[in-house]
N, CA and C atoms as a LAMMPS dump frame, in Angstrom:
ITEM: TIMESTEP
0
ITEM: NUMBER OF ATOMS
324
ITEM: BOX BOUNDS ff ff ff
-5.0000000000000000e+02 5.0000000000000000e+02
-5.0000000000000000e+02 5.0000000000000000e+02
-5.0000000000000000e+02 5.0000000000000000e+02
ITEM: ATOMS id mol type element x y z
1 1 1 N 229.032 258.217 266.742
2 1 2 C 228.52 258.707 268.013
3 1 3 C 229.595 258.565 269.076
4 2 1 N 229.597 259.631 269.855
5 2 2 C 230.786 259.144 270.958
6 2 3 C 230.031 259.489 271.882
7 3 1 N 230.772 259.279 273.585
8 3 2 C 229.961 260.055 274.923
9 3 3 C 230.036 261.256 274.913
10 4 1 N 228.954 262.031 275.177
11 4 2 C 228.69 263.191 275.443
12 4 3 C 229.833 263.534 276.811
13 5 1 N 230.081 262.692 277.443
14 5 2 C 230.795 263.212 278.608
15 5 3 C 232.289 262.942 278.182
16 6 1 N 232.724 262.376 277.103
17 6 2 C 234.317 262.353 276.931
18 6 3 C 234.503 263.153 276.112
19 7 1 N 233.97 264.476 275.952
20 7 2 C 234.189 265.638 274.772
21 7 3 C 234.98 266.387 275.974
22 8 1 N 236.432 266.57 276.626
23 8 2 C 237.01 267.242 277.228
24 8 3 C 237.276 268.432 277.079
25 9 1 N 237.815 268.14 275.399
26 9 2 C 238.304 269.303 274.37
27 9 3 C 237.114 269.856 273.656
28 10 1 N 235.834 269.695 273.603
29 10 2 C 234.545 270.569 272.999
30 10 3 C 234.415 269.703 272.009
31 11 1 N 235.268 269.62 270.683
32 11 2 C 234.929 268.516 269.703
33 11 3 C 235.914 267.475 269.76
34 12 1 N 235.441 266.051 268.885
35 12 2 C 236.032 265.094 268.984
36 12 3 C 236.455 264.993 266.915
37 13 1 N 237.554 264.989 267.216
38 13 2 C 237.884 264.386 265.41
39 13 3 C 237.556 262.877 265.526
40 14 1 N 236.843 262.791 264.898
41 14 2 C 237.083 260.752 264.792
42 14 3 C 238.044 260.395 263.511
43 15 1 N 238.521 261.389 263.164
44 15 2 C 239.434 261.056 261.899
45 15 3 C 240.872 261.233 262.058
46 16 1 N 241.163 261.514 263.2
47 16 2 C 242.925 262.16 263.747
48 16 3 C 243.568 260.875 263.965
49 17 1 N 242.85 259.602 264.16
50 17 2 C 243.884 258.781 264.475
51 17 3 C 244.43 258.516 266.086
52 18 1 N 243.7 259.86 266.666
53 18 2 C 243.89 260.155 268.161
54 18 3 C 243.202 259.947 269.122
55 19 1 N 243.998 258.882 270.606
56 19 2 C 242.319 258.948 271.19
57 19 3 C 242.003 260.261 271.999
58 20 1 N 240.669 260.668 272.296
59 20 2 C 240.767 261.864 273.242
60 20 3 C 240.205 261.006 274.785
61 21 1 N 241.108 261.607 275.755
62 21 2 C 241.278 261.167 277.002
63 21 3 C 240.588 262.192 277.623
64 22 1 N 240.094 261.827 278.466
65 22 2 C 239.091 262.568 279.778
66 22 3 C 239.516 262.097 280.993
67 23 1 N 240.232 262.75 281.873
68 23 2 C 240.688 262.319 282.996
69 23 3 C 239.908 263.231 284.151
70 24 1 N 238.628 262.649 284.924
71 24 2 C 238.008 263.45 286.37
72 24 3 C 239.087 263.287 287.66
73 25 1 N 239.624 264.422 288.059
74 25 2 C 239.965 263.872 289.483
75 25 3 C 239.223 264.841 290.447
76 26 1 N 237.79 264.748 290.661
77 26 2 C 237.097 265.393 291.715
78 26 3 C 237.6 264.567 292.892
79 27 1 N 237.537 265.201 293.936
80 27 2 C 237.436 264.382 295.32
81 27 3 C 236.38 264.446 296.565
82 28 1 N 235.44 265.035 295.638
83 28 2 C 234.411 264.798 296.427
84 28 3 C 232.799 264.288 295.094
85 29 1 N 231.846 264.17 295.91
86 29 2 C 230.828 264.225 294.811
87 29 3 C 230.067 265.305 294.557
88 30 1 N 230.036 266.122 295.397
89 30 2 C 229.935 267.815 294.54
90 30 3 C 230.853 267.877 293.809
91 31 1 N 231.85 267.893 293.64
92 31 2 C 232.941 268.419 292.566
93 31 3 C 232.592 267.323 291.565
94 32 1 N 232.306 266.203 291.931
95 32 2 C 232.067 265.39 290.492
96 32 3 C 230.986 265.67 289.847
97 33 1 N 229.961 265.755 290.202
98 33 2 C 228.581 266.482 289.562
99 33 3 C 228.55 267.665 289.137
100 34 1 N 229.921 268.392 289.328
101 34 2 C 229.961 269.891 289.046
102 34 3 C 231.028 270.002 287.417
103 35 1 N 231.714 268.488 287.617
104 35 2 C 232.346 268.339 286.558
105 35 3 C 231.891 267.583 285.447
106 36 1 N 230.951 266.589 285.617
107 36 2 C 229.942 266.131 284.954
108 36 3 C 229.466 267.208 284.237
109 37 1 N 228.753 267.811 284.83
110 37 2 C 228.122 269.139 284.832
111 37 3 C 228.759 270.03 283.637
112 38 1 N 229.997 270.098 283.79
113 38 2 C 230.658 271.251 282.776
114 38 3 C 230.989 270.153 281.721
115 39 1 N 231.27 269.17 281.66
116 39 2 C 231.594 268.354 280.448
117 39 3 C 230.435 268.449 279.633
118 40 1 N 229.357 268.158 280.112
119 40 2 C 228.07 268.212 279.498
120 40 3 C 227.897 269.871 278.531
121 41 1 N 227.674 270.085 279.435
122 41 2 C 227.749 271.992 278.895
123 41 3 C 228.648 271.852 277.624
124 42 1 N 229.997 271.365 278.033
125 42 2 C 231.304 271.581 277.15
126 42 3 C 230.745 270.87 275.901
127 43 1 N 230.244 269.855 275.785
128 43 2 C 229.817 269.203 274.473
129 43 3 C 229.013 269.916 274.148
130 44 1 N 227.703 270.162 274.36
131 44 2 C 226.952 270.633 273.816
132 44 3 C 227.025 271.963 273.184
133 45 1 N 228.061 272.841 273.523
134 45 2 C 228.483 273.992 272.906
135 45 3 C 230.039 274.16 271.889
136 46 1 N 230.172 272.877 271.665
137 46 2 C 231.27 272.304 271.346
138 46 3 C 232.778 273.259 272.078
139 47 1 N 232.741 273.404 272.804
140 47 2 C 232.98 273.829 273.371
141 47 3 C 234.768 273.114 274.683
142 48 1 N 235.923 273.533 274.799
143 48 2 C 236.519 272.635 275.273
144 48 3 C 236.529 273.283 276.888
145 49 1 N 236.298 272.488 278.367
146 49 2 C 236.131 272.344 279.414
147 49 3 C 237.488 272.941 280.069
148 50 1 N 237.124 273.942 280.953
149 50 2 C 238.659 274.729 281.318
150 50 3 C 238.692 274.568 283.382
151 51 1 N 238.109 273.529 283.077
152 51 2 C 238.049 272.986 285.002
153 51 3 C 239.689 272.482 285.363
154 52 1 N 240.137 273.073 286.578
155 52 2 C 241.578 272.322 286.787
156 52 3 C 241.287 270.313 287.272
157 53 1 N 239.927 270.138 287.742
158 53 2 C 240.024 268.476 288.151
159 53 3 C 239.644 268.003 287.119
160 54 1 N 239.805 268.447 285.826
161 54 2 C 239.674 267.725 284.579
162 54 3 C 240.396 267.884 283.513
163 55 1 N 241.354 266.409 283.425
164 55 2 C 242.415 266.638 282.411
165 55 3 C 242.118 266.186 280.862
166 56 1 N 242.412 266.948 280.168
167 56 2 C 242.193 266.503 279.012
168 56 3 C 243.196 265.758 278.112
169 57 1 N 243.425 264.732 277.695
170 57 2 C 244.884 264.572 276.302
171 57 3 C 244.566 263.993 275.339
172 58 1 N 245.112 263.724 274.191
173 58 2 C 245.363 263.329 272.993
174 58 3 C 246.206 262.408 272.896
175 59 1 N 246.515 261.381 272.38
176 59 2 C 247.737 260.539 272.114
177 59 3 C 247.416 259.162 271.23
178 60 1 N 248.005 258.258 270.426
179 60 2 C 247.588 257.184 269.743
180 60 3 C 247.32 255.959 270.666
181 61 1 N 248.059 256.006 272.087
182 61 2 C 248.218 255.216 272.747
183 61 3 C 248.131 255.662 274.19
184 62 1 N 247.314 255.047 274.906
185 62 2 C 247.152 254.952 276.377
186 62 3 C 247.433 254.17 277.694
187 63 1 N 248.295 254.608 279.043
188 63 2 C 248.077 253.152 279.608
189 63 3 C 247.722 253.715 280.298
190 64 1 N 246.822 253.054 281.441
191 64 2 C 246.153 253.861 282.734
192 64 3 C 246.513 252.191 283.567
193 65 1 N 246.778 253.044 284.54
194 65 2 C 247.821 251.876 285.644
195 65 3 C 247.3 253.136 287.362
196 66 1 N 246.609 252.227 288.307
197 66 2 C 245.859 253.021 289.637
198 66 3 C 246.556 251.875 290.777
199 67 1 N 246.403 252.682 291.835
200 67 2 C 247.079 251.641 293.268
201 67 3 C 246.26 250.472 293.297
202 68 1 N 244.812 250.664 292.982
203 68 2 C 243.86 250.01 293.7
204 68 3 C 243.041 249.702 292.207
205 69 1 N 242.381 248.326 291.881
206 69 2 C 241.706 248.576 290.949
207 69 3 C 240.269 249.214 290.957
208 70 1 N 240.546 250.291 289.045
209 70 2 C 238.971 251.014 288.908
210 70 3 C 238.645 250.792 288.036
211 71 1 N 237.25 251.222 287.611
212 71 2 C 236.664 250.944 286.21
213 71 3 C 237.204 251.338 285.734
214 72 1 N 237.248 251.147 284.232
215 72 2 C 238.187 251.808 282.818
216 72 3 C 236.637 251.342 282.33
217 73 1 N 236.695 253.059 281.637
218 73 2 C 235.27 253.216 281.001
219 73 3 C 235.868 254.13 279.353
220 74 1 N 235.226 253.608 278.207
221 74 2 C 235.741 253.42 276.869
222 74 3 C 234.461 253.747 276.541
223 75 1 N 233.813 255.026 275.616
224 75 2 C 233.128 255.236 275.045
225 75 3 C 232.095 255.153 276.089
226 76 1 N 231.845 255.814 277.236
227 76 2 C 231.086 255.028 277.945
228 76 3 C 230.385 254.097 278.316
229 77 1 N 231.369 253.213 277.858
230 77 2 C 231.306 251.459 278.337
231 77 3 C 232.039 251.468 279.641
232 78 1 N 231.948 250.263 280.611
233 78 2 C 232.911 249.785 281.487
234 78 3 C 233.604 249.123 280.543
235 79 1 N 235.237 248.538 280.515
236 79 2 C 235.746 247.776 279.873
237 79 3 C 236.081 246.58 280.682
238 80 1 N 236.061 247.028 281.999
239 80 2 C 236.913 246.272 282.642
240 80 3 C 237.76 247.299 283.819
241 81 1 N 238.531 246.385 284.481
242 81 2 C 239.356 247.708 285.458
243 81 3 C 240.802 247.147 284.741
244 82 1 N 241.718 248.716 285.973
245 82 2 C 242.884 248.854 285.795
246 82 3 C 243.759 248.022 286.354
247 83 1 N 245.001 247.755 285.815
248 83 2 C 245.426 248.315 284.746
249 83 3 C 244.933 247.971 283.277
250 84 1 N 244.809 249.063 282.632
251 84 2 C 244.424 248.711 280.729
252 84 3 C 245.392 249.602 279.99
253 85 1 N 245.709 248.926 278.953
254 85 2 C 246.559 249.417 278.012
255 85 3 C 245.739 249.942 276.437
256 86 1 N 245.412 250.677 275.496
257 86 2 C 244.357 251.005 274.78
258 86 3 C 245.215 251.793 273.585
259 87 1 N 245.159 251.102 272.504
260 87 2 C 245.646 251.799 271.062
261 87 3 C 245.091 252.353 270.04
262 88 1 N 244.739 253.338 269.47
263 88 2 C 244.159 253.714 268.141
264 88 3 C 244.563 253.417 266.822
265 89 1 N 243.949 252.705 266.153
266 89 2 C 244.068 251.878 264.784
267 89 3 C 243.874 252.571 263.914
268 90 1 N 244.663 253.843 263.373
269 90 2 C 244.14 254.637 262.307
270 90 3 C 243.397 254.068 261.05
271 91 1 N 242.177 254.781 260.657
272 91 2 C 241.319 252.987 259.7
273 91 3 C 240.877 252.293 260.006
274 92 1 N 241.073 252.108 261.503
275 92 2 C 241.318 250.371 261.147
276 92 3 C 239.399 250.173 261.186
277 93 1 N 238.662 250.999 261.291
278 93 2 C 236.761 250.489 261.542
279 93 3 C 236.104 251.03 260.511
280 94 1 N 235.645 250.288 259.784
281 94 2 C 235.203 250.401 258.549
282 94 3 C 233.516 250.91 259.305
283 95 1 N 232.969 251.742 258.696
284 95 2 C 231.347 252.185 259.491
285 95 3 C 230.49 252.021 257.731
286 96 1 N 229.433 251.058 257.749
287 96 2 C 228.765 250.971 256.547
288 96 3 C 227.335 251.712 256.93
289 97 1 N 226.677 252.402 256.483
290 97 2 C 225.249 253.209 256.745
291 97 3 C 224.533 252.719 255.701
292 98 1 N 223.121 253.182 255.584
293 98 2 C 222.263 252.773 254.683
294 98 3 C 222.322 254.218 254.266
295 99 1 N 222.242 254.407 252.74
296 99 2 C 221.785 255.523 251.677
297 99 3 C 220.483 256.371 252.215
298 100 1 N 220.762 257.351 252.447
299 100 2 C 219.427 258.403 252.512
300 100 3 C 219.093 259.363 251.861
301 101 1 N 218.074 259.518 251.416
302 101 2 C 217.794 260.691 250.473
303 101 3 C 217.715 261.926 251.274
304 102 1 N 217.882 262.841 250.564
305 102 2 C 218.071 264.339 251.425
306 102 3 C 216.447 264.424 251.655
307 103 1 N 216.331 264.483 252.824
308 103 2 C 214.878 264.265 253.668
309 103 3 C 213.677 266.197 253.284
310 104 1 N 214.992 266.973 253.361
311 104 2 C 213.887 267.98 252.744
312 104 3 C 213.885 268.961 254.022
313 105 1 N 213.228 269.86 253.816
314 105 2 C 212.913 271.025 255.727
315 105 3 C 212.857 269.789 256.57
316 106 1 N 213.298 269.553 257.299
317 106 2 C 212.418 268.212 258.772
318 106 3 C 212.062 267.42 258.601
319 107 1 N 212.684 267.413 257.046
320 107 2 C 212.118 265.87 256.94
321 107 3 C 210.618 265.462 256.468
322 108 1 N 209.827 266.723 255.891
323 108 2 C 208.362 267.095 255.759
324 108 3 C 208.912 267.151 254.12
């Protein structure tokens, strides 16, 4: 599961090894609710977000460094504020599920 609002690019690989970055720079709060707004849209149509106050990137490694400290939000968690430094562990999270049988139409 990831945030619905850090789908910048429409889909997320969880298998690239890559993190995907969502960067808002609205400067007002209409423009942030308007970018909210299209991120949302953007996931749900998998779809990637073509707003200029929203940057999108890719990379194994991140640092986010601000004048003033802000939240640093991770999966939509707070983590903590800035500055944070953040690496992708190709592998490195093992995910165990429980066995399901193929449920059928709906599950009926």
């Amino acid at each position: 599961a990831t945030s619905v609002l850090a789908q910048g690019f429409g889909e997320v690989d969880y298998q690239d090894g890559l993190l995907d970055i969502t960067i808002g720079m609205a400067k007002t709060r209409m423009q942030a609710i308007t970018a909210l707004t299209s991120l949302f849209t953007s996931a749900l149509v998998n779809s990637p977000t073509s707003r200029e106050d929203i940057l999108c990137l890719r990379g194994s490694r991140v640092k986010i460094t601000t004048d003033s400290p802000r939240h640093a939000v991770v999966d939509g968690e707070i983590i903590g504020t800035t500055p944070v430094e953040i690496e992708c562990i190709p592998q490195g999270l093992t995910v165990l599920t429980p066995m399901v049988k193929d449920p059928g139409w709906w599950g009926l």
